[in-house]
BADRENKE-706984 format. One record per residue (C-alpha): y, z, x; residue in three letters. Coordinates in steps of 0.1 Angstrom, whole numbers, plus 2048, in hexadecimal, padded with zeros to 3 digits. Each point is the difference from the previous one (the first is absolute). Layout:
! residues N
+-----+-----+-----+------+
|   Y |   Z |   X | resn |
+-----+-----+-----+------+
|   Y |   Z |   X |  Ala |
...
+-----+-----+-----+------+
END
This chain:
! residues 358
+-----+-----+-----+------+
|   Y |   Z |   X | resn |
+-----+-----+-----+------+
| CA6 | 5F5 | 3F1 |  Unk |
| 81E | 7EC | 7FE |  Unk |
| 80B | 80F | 7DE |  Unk |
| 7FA | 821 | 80A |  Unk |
| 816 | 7F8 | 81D |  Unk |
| 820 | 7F6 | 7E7 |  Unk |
| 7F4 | 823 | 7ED |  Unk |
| 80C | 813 | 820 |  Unk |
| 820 | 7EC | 805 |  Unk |
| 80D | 800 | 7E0 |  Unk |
| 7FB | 826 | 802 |  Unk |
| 80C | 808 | 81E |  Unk |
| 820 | 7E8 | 7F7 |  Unk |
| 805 | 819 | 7E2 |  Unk |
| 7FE | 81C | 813 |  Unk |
| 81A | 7F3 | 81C |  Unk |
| 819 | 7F8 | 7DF |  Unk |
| 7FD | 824 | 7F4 |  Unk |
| 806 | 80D | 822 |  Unk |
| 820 | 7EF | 807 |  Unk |
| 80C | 805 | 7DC |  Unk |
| 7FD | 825 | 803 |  Unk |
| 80F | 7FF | 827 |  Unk |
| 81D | 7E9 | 7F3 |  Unk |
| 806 | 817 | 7E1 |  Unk |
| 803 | 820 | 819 |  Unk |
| 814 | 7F1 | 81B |  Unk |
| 817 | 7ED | 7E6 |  Unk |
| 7FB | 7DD | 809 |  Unk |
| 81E | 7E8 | 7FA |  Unk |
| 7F8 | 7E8 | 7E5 |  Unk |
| 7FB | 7E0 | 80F |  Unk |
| 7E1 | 811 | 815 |  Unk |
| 7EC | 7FD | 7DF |  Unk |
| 7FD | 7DE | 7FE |  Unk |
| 7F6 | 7F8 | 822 |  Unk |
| 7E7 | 81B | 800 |  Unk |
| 7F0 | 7F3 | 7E2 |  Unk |
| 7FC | 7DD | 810 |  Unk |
| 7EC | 80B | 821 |  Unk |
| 7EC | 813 | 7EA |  Unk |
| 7F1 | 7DF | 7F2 |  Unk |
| 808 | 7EC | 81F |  Unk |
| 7EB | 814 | 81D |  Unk |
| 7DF | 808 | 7F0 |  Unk |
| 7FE | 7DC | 7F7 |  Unk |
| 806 | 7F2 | 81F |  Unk |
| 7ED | 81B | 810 |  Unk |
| 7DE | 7F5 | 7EA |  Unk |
| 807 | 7DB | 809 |  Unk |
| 801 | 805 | 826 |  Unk |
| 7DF | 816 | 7FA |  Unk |
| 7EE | 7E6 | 7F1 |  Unk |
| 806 | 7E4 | 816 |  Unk |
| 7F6 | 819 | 81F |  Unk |
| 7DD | 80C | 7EF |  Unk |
| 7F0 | 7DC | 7FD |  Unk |
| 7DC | 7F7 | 7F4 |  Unk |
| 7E5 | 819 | 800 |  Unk |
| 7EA | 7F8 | 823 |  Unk |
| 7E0 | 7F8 | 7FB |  Unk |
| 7EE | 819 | 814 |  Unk |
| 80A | 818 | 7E3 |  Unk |
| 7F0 | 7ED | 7E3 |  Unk |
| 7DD | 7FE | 818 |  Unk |
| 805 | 828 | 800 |  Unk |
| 7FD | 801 | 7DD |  Unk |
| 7DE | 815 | 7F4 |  Unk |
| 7E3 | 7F0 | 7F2 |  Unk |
| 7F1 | 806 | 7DA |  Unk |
| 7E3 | 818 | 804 |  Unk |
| 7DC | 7F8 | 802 |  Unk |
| 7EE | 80D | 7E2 |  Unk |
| 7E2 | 815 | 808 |  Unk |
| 7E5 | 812 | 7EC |  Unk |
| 7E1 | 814 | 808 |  Unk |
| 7E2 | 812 | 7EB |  Unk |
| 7E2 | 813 | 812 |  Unk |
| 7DD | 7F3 | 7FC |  Unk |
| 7E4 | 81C | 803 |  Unk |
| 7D8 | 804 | 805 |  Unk |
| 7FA | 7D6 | 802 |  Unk |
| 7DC | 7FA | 802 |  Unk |
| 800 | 7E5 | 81F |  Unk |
| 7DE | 7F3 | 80A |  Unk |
| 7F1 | 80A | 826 |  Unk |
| 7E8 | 7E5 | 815 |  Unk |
| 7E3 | 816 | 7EF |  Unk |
| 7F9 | 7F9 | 7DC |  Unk |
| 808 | 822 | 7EB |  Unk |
| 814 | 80C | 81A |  Unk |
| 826 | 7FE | 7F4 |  Unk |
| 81E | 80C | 810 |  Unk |
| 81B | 812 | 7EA |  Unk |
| 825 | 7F6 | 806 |  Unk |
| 823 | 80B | 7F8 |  Unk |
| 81C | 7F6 | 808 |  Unk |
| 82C | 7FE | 7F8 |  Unk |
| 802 | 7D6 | 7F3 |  Unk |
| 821 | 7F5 | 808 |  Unk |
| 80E | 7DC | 7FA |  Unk |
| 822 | 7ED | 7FC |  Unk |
| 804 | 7DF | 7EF |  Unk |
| 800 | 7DD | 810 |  Unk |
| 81D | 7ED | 802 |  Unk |
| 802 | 7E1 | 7EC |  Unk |
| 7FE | 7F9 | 7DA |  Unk |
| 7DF | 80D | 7EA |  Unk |
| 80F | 826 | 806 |  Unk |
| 800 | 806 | 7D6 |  Unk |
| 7E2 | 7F3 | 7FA |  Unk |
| 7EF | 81E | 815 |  Unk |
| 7FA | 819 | 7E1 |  Unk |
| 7E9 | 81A | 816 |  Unk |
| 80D | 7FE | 823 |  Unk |
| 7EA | 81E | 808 |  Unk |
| 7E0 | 7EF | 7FB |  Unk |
| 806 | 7E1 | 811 |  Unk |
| 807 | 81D | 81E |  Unk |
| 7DD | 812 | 7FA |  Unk |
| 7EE | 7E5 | 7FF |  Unk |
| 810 | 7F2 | 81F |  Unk |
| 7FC | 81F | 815 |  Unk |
| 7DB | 809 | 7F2 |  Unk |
| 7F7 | 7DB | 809 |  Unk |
| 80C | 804 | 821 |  Unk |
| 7ED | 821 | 808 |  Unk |
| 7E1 | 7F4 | 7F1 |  Unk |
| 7FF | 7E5 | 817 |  Unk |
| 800 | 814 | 81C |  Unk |
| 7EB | 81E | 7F1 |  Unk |
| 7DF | 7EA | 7F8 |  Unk |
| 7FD | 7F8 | 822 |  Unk |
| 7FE | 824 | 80D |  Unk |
| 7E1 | 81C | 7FF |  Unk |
| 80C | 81C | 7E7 |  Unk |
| 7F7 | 819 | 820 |  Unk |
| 829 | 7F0 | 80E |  Unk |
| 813 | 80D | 7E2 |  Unk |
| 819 | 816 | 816 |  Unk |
| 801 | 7E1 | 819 |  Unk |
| 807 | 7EA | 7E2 |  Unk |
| 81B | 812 | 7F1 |  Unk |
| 814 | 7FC | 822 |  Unk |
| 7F5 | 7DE | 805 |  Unk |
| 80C | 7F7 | 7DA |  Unk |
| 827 | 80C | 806 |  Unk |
| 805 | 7E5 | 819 |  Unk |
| 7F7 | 7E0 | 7E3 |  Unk |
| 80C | 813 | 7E4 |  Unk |
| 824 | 808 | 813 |  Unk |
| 810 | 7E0 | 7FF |  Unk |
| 811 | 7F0 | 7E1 |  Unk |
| 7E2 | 7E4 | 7F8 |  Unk |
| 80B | 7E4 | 7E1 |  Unk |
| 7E5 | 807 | 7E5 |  Unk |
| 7ED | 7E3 | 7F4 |  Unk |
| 816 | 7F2 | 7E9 |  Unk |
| 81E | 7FF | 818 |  Unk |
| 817 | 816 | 7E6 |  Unk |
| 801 | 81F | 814 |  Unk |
| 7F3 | 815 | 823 |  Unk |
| 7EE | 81E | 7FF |  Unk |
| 7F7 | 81A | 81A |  Unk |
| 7EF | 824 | 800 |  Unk |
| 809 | 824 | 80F |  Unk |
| 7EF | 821 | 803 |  Unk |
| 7E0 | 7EF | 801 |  Unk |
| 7DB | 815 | 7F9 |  Unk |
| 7DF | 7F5 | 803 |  Unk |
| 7E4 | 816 | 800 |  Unk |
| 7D8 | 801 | 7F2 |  Unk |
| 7F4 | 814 | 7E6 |  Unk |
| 7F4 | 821 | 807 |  Unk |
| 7D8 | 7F4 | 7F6 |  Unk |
| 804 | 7DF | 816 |  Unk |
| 80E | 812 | 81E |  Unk |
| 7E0 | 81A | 800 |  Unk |
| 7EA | 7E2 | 7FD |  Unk |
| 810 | 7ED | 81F |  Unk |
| 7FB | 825 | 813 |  Unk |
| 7DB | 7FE | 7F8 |  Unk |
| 7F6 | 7E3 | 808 |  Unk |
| 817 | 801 | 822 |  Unk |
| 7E9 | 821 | 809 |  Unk |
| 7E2 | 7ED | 7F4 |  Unk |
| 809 | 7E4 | 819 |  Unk |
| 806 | 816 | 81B |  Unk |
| 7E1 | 813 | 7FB |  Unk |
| 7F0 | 7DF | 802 |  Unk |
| 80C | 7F9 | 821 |  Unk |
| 7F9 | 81E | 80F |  Unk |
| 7D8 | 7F8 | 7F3 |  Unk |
| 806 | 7E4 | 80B |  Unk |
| 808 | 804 | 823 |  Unk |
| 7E4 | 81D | 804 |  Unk |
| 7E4 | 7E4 | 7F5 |  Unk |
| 807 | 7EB | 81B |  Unk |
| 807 | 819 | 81B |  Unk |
| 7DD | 808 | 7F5 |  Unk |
| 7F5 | 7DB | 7FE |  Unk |
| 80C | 7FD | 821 |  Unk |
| 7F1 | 81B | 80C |  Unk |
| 7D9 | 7FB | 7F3 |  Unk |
| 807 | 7DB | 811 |  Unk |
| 80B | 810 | 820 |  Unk |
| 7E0 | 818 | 7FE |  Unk |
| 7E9 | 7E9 | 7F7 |  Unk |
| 807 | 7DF | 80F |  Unk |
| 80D | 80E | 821 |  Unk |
| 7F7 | 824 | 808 |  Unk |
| 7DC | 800 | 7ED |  Unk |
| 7F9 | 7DF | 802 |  Unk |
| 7E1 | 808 | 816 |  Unk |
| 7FA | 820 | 817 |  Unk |
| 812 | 7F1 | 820 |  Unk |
| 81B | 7FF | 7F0 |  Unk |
| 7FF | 827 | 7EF |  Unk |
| 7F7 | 80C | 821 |  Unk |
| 822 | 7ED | 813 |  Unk |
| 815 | 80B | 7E2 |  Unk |
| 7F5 | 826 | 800 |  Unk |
| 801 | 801 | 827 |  Unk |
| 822 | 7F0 | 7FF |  Unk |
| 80D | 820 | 7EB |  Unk |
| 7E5 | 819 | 813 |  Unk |
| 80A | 7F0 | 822 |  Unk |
| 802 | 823 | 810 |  Unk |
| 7DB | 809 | 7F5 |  Unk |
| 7EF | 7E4 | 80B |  Unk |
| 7DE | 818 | 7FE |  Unk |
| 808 | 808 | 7DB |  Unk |
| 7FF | 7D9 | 7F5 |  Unk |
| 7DF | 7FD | 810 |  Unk |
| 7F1 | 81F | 7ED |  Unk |
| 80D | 7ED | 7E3 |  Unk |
| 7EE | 7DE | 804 |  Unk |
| 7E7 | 80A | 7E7 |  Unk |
| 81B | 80C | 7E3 |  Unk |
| 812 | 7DD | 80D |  Unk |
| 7E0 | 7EC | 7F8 |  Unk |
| 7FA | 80D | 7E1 |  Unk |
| 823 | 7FC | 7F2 |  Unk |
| 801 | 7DD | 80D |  Unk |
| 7DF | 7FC | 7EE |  Unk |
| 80B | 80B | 7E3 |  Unk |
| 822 | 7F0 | 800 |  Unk |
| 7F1 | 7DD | 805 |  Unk |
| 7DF | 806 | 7EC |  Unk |
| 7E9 | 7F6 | 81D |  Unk |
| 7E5 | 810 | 811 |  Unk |
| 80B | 816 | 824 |  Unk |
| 7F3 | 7EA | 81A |  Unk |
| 7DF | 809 | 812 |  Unk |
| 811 | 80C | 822 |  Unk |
| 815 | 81B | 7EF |  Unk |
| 7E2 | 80C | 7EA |  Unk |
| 7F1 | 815 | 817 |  Unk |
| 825 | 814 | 807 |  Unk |
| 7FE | 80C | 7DD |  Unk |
| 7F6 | 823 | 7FA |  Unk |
| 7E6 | 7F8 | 7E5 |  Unk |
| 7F7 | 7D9 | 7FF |  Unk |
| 7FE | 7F3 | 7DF |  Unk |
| 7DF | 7FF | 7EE |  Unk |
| 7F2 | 81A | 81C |  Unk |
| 805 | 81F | 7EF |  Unk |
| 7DD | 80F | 7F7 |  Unk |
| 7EC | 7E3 | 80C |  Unk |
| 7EC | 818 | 816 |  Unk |
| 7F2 | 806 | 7DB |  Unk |
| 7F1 | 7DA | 7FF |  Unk |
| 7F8 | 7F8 | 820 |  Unk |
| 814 | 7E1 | 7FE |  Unk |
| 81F | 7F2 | 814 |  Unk |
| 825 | 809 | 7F9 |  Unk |
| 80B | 7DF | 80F |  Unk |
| 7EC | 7E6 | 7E2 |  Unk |
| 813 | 814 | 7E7 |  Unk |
| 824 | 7FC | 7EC |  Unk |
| 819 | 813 | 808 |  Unk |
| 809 | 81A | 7E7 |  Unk |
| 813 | 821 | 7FE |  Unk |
| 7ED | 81D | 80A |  Unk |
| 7F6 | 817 | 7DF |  Unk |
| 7F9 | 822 | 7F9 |  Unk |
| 7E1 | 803 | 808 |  Unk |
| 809 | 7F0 | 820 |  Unk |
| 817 | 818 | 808 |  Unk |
| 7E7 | 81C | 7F8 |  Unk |
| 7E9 | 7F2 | 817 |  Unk |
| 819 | 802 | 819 |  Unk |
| 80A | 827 | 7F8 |  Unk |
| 7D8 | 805 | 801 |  Unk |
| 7FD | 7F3 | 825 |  Unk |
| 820 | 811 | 80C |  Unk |
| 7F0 | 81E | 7F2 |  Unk |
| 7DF | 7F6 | 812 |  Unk |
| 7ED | 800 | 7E4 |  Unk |
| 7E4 | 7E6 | 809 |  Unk |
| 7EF | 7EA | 7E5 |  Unk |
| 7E3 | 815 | 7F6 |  Unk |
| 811 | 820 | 801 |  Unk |
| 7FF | 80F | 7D8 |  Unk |
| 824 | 80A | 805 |  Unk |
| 80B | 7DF | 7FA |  Unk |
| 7F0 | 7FA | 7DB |  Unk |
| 806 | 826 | 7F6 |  Unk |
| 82A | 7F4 | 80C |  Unk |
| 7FC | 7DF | 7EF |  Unk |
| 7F4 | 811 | 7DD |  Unk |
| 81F | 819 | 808 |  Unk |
| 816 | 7E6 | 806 |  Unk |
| 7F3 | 7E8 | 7E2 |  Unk |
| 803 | 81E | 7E4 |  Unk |
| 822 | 808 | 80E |  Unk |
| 80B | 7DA | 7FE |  Unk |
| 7F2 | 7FC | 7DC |  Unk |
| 818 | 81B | 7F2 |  Unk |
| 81B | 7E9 | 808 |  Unk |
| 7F3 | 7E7 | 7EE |  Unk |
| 7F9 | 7E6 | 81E |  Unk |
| 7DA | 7FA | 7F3 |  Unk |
| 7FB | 7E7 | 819 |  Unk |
| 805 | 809 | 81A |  Unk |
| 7EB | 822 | 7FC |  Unk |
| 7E6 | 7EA | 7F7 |  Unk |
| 802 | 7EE | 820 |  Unk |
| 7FF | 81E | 817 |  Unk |
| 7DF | 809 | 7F1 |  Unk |
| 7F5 | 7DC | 806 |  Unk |
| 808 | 805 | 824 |  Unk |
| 7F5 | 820 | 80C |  Unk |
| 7E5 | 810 | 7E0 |  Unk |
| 7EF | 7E0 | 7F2 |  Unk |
| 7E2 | 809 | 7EB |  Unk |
| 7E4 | 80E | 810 |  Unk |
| 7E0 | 7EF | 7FC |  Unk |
| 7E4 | 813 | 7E6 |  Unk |
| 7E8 | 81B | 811 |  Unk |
| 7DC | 7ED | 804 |  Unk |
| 7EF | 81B | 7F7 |  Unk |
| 811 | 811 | 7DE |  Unk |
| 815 | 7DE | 7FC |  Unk |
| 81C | 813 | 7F3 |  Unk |
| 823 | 7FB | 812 |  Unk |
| 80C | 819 | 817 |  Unk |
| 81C | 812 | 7F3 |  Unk |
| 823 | 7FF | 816 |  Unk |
| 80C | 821 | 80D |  Unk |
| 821 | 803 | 7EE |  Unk |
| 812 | 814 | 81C |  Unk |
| 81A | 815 | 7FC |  Unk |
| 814 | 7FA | 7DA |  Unk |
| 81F | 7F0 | 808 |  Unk |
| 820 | 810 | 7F8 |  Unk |
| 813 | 7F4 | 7E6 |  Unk |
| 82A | 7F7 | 7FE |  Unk |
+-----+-----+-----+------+
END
């Protein structure tokens, strides 16, 4: 600066000279004005400079702390589709991300001959810590979760340089992501099932430890949601008894026997003679229930309309294949008739009417 300084002077001292010269030459200076000129034209710029100098002083030191630092040198290279493992074995997340870093201060800086590996591996190291320890169904919450660790400048761990990592991705593969929506239907199938067998638990134990436990209790239960027909729950004391019965696998006590319709065991016994009340209980069977059409229908026991119906009845029942049962209907009402004592041939059945067929 100071040279620079004497540059202008000395020029602008030359250019004062030539100035003058010309001024004196046109206004015809006397000669003795030449002289003196000449000497203030080496006097004044030179004392002029001096005073300058001693004025200016040092430079302050708040100017030197203004100075600007020496860059930081920074690099970066983009990592893409990184296979980092999940909680769940097979399961792998696949990350990408910008890798930037900056060197360490301190000596070892030119021993570092692949500055963008010691960065990789810092960053991947760092995000595979944190991804092993997640389910691979948080991949978008992972990838937000990972920019807060892998945003800050971290030392690597030999100390040489610090890494970071922008524009991070992490997703599943395509195949991995249908799996985890499978098995996440599966599991809420599952529930659902789940839930529905123990409503249904609940409700056989509610029904069979407390409503059907024995028939006091059916009849309280069904009055308490017929409490408005308080005739109707006693007309169905006998359908109470049975299902109580049933429900508990005991036997309907003896004083509600004799409110069923048709007691147990006392179907047809007008046929043997013998009493109802000595025998099982059992469900009432077809012939039963013939026997019952044939007295609403006032057919009495030895009226022939009863055996020609029962062979009807027995042929019609055969056709369907229930062999049985046909079988037992002629049991009940046309069992064999005993041989004539005189010819000792059988008598032969009056067929009735043919039956129609289906």
């Amino acid at each position: 600066m100071t040279t620079a300084r004497k540059t202008t002077t000395v020029f602008l001292t030359v250019l004062c000279g030539l100035l003058l010269t010309i001024l004196g030459l046109v206004k015809r200076w006397p000669d003795w004005t030449w002289p003196t000129l000449a000497a203030l034209l080496l006097v004044v710029p030179a004392t002029v400079f001096r005073l300058a100098s001693q004025r200016r002083g040092p430079v302050p030191v708040s100017f030197e702390e203004q100075l600007t630092a020496a860059p930081v040198e920074r690099t970066e290279c983009r990592v893409n589709r990184v296979a980092l493992p999940s909680l769940w074995d097979d399961y792998h997340f696949v990350f990408s991300a910008t890798v930037r870093w900056c060197f360490a201060d301190g000596p070892g800086r030119a021993t570092v001959l692949n500055p963008a590996g010691l960065a990789v591996e810092a960053v991947l190291s760092r995000a595979r810590a944190i991804a092993e320890k997640r389910e691979p169904g948080d991949a978008s919450l992972l990838q937000h979760e990972l920019g807060g660790p892998l945003g800050r400048m971290c030392p690597d761990s030999t100390g040489h340089l610090q890494a970071m990592a922008e524009d991070i991705s992490l997703t599943l593969p395509d195949e991995d992501q249908e799996r985890l929506d499978r098995l996440a239907g599966v599991r809420k199938d599952e529930a659902v099932w789940e839930h529905q067998r123990k409503y249904e638990q609940s409700k056989r134990r509610y029904l069979g430890e407390d409503v059907l436990k024995d028939t006091g209790s059916a009849v309280v239960w069904w009055l308490a949601k017929n409490d408005e027909h308080v005739a109707k729950t006693v007309a169905d004391l006998p359908l109470l008894a049975q299902l109580t019965s049933a429900a508990t696998d005991t036997d309907i006590p003896e004083r509600l026997l004799e409110m069923l319709p048709h007691r147990p065991g006392g179907l047809g016994t007008a046929d043997t003679g013998t009493e109802s009340a000595d025998l099982p209980a059992r469900e009432p069977s077809a012939a039963d229930h013939l026997s019952g059409f044939f007295e609403a229908m006032g057919f009495t026991e030895d009226d022939d309309r009863r055996a020609m119906l029962a062979r009807q009845f027995s042929r019609l029942i055969e056709q369907h294949n229930r062999h049985e049962t046909a079988e037992d209907l002629l049991r009940r009402f046309d069992p064999p008739r005993p041989a004539d004592p005189d010819t000792g041939a059988e008598p032969v059945p009056d067929p009735g009417p043919p039956a129609e067929t289906a």
